[in-house]
C-alpha positions in Angstrom: -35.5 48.3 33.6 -36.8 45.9 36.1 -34.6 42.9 36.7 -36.1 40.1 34.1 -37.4 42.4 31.6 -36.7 42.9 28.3 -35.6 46.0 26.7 -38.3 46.6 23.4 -36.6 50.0 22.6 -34.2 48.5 19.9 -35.2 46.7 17.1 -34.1 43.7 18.3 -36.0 43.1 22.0 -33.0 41.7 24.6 -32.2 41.4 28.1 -28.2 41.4 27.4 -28.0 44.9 27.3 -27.2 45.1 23.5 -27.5 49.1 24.1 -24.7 49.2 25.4 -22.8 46.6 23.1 -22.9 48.6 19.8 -20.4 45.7 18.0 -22.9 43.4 18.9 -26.0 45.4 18.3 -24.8 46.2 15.1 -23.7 42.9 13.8 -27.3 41.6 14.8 -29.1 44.1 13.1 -27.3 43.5 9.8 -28.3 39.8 9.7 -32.0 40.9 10.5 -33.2 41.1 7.3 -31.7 38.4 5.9 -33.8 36.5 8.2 -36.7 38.6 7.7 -36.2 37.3 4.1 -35.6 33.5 5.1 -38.7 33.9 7.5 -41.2 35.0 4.2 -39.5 32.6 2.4 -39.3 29.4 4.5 -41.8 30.8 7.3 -45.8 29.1 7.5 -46.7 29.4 3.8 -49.5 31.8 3.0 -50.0 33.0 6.6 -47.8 36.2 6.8 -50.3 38.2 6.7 -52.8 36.8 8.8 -53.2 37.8 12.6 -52.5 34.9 15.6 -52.9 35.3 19.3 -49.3 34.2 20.0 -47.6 34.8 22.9 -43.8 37.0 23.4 -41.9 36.8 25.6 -41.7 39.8 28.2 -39.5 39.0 31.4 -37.4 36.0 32.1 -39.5 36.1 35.6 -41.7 32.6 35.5 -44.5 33.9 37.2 -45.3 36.5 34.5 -43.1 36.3 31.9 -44.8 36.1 28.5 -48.3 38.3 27.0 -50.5 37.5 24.5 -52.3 39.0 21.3 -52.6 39.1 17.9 -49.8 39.9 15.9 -48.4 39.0 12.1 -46.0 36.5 12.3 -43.2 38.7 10.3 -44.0 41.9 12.8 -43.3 39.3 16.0 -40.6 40.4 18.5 -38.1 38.0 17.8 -35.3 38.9 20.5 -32.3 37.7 22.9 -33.2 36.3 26.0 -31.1 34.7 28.9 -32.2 33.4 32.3 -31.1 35.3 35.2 -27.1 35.1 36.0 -26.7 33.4 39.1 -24.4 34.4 41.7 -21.3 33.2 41.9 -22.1 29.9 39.7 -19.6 27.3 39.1 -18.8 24.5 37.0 -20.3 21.5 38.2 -18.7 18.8 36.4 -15.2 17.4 34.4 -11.7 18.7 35.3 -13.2 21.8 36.0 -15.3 21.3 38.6 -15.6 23.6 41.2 -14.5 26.6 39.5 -15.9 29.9 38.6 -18.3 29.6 35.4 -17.0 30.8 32.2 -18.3 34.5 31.2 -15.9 34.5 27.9 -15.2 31.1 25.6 -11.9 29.7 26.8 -9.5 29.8 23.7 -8.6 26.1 23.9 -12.5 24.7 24.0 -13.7 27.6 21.1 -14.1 25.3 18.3 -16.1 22.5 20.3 -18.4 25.3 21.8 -18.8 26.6 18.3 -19.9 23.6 16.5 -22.5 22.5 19.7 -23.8 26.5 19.1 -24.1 26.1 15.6 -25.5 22.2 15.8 -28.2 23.5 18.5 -28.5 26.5 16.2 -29.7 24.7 13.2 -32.0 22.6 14.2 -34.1 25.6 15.0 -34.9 27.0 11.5 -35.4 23.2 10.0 -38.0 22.6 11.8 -39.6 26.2 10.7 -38.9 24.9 7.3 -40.4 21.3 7.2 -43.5 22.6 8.4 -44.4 25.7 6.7 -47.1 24.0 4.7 -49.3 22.7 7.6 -51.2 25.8 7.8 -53.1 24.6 4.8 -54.4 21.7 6.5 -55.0 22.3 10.0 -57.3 20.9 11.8 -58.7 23.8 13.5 -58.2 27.4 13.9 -56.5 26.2 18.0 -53.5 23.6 15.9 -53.0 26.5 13.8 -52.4 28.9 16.3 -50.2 26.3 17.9 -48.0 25.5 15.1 -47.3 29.2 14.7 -46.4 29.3 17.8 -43.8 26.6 17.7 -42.7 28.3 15.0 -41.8 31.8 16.0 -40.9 30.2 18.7 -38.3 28.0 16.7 -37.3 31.3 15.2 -36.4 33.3 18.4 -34.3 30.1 19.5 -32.3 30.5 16.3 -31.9 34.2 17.4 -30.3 32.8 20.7 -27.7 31.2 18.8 -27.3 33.7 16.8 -26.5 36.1 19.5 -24.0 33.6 21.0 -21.9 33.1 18.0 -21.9 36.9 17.1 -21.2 38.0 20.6 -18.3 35.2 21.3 -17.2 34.1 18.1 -16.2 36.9 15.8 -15.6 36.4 12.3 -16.2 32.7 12.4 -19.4 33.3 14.6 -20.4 35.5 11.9 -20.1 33.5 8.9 -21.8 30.5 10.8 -24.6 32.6 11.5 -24.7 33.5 8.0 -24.9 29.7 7.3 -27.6 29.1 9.1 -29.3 31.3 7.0 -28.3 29.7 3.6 -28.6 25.7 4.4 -32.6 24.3 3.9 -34.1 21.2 5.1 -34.2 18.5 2.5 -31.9 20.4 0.3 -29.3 18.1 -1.7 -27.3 21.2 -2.0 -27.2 22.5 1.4 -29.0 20.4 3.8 -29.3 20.8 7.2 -26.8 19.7 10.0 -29.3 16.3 11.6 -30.9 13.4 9.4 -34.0 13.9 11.2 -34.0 17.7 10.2 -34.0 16.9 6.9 -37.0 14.6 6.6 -40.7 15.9 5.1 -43.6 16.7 7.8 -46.5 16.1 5.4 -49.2 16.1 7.8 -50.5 17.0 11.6 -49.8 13.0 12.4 -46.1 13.5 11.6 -46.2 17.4 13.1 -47.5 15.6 16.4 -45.3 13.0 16.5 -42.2 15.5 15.7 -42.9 17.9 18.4 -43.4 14.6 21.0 -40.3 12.3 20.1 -37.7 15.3 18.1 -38.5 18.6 20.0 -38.4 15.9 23.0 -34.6 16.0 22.2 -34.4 19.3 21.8 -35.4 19.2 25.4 -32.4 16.9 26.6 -29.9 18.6 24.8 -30.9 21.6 25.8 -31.0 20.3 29.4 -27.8 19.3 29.1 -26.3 22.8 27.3 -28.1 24.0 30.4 -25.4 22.5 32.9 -22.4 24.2 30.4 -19.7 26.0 32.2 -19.5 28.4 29.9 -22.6 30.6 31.5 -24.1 32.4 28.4 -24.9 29.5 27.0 -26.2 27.7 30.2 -28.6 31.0 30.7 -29.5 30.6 27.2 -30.9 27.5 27.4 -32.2 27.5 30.3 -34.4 30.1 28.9 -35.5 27.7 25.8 -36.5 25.3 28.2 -39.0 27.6 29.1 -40.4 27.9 25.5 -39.7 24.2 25.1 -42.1 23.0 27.2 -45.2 24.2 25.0 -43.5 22.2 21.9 -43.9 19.1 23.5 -47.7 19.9 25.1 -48.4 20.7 21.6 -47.1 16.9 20.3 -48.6 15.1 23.7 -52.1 16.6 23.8 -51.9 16.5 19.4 -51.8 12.9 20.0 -53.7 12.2 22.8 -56.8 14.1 20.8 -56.3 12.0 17.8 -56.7 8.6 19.9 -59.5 9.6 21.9 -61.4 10.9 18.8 -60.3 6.9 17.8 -61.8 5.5 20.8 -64.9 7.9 20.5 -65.6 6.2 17.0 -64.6 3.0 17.3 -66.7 2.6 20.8 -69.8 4.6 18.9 -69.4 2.2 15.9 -69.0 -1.2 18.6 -65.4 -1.9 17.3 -63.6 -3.4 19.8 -61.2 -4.8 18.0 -58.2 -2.0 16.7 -57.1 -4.5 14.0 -60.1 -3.8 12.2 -58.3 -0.9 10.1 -60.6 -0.9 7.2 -63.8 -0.5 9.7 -61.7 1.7 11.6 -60.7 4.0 8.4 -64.4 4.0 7.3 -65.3 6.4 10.3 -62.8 8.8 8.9 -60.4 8.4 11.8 -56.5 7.3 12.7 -56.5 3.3 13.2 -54.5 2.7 15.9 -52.2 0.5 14.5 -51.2 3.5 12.0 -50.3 5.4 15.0 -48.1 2.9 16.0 -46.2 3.0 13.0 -45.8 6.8 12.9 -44.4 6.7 16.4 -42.0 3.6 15.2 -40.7 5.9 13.0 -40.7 9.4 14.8 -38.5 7.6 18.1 -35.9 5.9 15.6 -35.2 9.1 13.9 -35.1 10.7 17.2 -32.9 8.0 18.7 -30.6 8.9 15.8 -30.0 12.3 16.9 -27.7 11.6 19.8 -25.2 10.4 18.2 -23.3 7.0 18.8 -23.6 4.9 22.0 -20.0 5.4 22.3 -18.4 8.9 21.8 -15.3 10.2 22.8 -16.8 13.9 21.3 -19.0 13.3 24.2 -16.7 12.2 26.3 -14.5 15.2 25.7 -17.3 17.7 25.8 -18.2 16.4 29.1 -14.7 16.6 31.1 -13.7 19.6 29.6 -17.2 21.2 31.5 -19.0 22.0 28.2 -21.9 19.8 28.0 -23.1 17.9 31.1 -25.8 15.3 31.4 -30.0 15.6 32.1 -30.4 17.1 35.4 -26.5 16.9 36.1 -26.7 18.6 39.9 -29.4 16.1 40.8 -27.1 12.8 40.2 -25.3 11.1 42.7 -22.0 10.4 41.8 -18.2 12.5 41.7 -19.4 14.5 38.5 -16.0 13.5 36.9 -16.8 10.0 36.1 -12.8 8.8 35.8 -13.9 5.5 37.1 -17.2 4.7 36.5 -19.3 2.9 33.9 -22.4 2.4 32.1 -24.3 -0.4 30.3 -24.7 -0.1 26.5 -26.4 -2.4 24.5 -24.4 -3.3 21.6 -24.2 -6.0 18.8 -21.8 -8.3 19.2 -20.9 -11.3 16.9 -24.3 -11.1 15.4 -26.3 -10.6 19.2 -27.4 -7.8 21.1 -25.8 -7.7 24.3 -25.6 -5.1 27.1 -21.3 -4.2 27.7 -20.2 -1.9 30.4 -18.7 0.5 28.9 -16.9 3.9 30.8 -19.1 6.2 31.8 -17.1 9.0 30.1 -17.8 7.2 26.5 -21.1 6.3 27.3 -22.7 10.1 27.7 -25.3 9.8 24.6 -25.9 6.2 26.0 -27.5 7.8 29.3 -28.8 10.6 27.5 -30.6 8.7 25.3 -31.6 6.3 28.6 -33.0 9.5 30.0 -34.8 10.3 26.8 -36.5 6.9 26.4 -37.7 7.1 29.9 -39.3 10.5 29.4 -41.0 9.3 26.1 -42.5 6.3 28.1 -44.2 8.6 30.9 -46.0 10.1 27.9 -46.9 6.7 25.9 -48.6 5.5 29.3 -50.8 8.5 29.3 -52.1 7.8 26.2 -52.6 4.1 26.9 -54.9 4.8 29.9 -57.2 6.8 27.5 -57.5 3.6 25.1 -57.8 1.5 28.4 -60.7 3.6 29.4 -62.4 2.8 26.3 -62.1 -0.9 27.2 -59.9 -1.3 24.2 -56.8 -4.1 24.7 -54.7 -2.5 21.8 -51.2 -0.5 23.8 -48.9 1.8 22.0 -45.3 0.8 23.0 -41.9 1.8 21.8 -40.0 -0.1 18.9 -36.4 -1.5 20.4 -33.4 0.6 19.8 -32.0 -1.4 17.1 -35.4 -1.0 15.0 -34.4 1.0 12.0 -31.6 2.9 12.9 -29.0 4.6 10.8 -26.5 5.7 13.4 -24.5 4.2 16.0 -24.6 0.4 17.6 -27.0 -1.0 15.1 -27.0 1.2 12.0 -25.8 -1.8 10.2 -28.2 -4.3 11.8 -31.7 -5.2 10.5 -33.8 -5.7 13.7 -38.0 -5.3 14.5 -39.7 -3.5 16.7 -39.7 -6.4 19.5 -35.5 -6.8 18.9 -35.3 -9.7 16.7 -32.5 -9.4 14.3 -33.7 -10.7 10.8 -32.1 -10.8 7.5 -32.1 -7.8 4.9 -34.3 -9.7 3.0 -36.9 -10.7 5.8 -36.8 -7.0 6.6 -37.9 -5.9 3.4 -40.6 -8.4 3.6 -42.0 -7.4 6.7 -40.5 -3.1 6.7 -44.8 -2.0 6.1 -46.0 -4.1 8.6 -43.5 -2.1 11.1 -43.5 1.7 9.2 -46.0 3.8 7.6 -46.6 3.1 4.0 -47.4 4.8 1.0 -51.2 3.4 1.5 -51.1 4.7 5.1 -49.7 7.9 3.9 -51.9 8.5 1.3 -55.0 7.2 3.9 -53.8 10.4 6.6 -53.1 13.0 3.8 -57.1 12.6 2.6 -57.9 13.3 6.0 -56.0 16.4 6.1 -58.7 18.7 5.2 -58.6 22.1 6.8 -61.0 23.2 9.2 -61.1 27.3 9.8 -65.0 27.8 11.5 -63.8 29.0 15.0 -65.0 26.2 17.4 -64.9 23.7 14.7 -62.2 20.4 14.2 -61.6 18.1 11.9 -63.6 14.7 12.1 -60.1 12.4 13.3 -59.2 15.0 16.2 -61.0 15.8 19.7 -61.0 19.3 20.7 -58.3 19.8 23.4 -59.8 20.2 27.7 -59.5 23.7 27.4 -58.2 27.0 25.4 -55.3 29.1 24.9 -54.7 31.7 27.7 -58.5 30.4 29.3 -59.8 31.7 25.9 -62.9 30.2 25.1 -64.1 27.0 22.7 -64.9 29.2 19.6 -62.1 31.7 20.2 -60.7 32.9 16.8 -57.2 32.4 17.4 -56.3 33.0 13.7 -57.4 35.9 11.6 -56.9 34.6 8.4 -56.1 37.4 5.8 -58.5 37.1 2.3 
């Protein structure tokens, strides 16, 4: 087998050699069907037997390492894959720095590698399940092919963990895996691990806006998994990343299409004004204002997700050379961070004030820092498409405080400009700030699905160009009668 290949001979396509690791092989298979079972149950609801041009993965190589053609979704090759081992790699941060990378979990750091496995792990078939309606409503045969693709794409990243807690974890490995398996977004029984994983996708708006701002985090953490000592997982994700990347295409260009289809009929109607919503609504299109909301939401659940400002889990995580920060060999600094610090804003005595805090504590703070900035690099490229329209109306990020429900300010009432305001005041003012039932109710009659190959829905542009060069009126999706 060519270095960077995958082996397809077992059932279960890897590059770890799992032929020669029967234990593991074994164990694997067993818990195949019982995600073969969660994947009919929870998968894209009354597409299983439909053919999509996805893509699978073939080779770890990046110049060539993925084909494409149609396949059912339950007959796609979900499998194990890990980026290359590099020679001789070492940790690169925490008390351990400078040493040989980990190839087995050390026995005193097992239970924190297990819980940042099974954390990463679970976020993977949540987001399967709150979308596995959207097929019903898509906007065109290309989003539907898309969202498929996130989503067997979400599956084989659950795989990864899976392999990681079967191959290093025994028993306990095993039952989490098993776990992962049993727990269902939005479930008051068995809910998943993240607040954010447990919220309703009920349209393409929020689909959009989750694979931009949530899969975005996906994207740090995984960066920052990445930079692990222990060298399975760093190959692992490093791998995801890979995948990743299409995720948050799919939310950056989703959204980008809905506000120039926006502009298009707002500019062919002579609005200029985006405060017009009822004109604007009318034409059958998002207002822009409604998109602001959505994203108000979408980044304060996201911001949610890493955690408090302060953490000594984080802290801990990071010395002990398990999880390092975004791009950790490109920062400038001792990599052990015993004396340094880091600005956190914070409320204090009623204020929001920025206190240094040690960089050690403040990990999620930069992380988050890091996150933000990426987020705004894609806000500006939508803003130069409403700017070409000759439109004054910018999308812009809400403050971190803005309804949050962990960390600094999960206590604090605060709007999207900062201003902290009563409980009262908030309640007042909340659907000014977030999407409403009215707004809710405007996007879902929108959501009517288009299947004509070539063809989109009225409130979305059709993207620059195709899937793997395919042409305008390709038929990505074969839907079954």
């Amino acid at each position: 087998m060519e270095i960077g290949s995958v082996d397809y001979s077992t059932k279960i396509p890897n590059n770890v050699g799992l032929t020669e690791d029967r234990q593991v092989l074994r164990a694997l298979e067993s818990w195949h069907p019982g995600y073969l079972s969660w994947w009919k149950d929870m998968g894209p609801e009354g597409f299983q037997d439909s053919l999509v041009y996805l893509r699978t993965a073939v080779s770890v190589d990046p110049k060539g390492w993925a084909k494409f053609d149609y396949v059912k979704m339950p007959d796609y090759r979900w499998g194990i894959l890990l980026a290359p081992q590099e020679e001789g790699r070492k940790v690169n941060f925490g008390i351990h720095k400078g040493e040989v990378a980990w190839q087995e979990v050390p026995g005193e750091y097992r239970a924190l590698l297990r819980r940042l496995v099974v954390i990463q792990g679970d976020t993977e078939p949540a987001s399967v399940e709150q979308q596995r309606y959207l097929g019903k409503t898509a906007p065109s045969l290309y989003d539907m092919r898309n969202l498929f693709q996130v989503n067997v794409e979400e599956g084989r990243h659950l795989w990864a963990m899976v392999y990681l807690l079967h191959k290093y974890f025994g028993r306990d490995g095993r039952e989490e895996a098993g776990e992962l398996l049993r727990r269902r977004s939005g479930s008051e029984d068995a809910p998943r691990m993240l607040g954010a994983f447990n919220e309703a996708t009920p349209d393409w708006l929020s689909f959009f806006m989750f694979t931009f701002f949530t899969d975005r985090d996906g994207k740090m953490q995984l960066e920052s998994l990445a930079q692990s000592g222990f060298d399975p997982l760093s190959r692992t994700c490093r791998f995801m990343l890979t995948e990743e990347a299409h995720h948050m295409f799919v939310g950056e260009t989703g959204i980008r299409r809905v506000i120039q289809r926006t502009c298009e009929a707002m500019q062919a109607a002579g609005i200029e004004d985006a405060s017009e919503i009822a004109k604007v609504r009318a034409l059958g299109v998002i207002d822009l204002p409604t998109l602001q909301k959505k994203l108000n939401l979408h980044y304060s659940l996201s911001l949610d997700l890493f955690g408090s400002e302060v953490s000594t889990n984080a802290a801990n995580a990071y010395n002990n050379g398990i999880k390092g920060r975004f791009r950790e060999t490109h920062i400038d600094d001792d990599h052990q961070l015993t004396s340094s610090i880091y600005p956190v804003l914070k409320l204090v005595n009623g204020v929001i004030r920025q206190v240094d805090e040690p960089a050690l504590t403040a990990l999620n703070m930069r992380l988050r820092d890091d996150y933000t900035s990426d987020c705004e690099n894609g806000i500006s490229r939508w803003n130069k498409i409403i700017e070409g329209f000759g439109i004054t109306y910018r999308l812009s990020l809400p403050h971190v405080a803005f309804n949050r429900h962990i960390g600094e300010f999960r206590d604090a009432e605060a709007t999207p400009a900062g201003d902290l305001v009563s409980a009262s005041e908030w309640q007042a003012q909340s659907g000014r700030y977030l999407p409403s039932n009215d707004d809710a109710a405007y996007i879902e009659s929108l959501m009517k699905p288009e299947t004509q190959p070539g063809k989109y829905a009225n409130w979305i542009a059709p993207p620059k160009v195709g899937i793997d060069n395919k042409p305008g009126d390709y038929e990505y999706v074969m839907i079954a009668a």
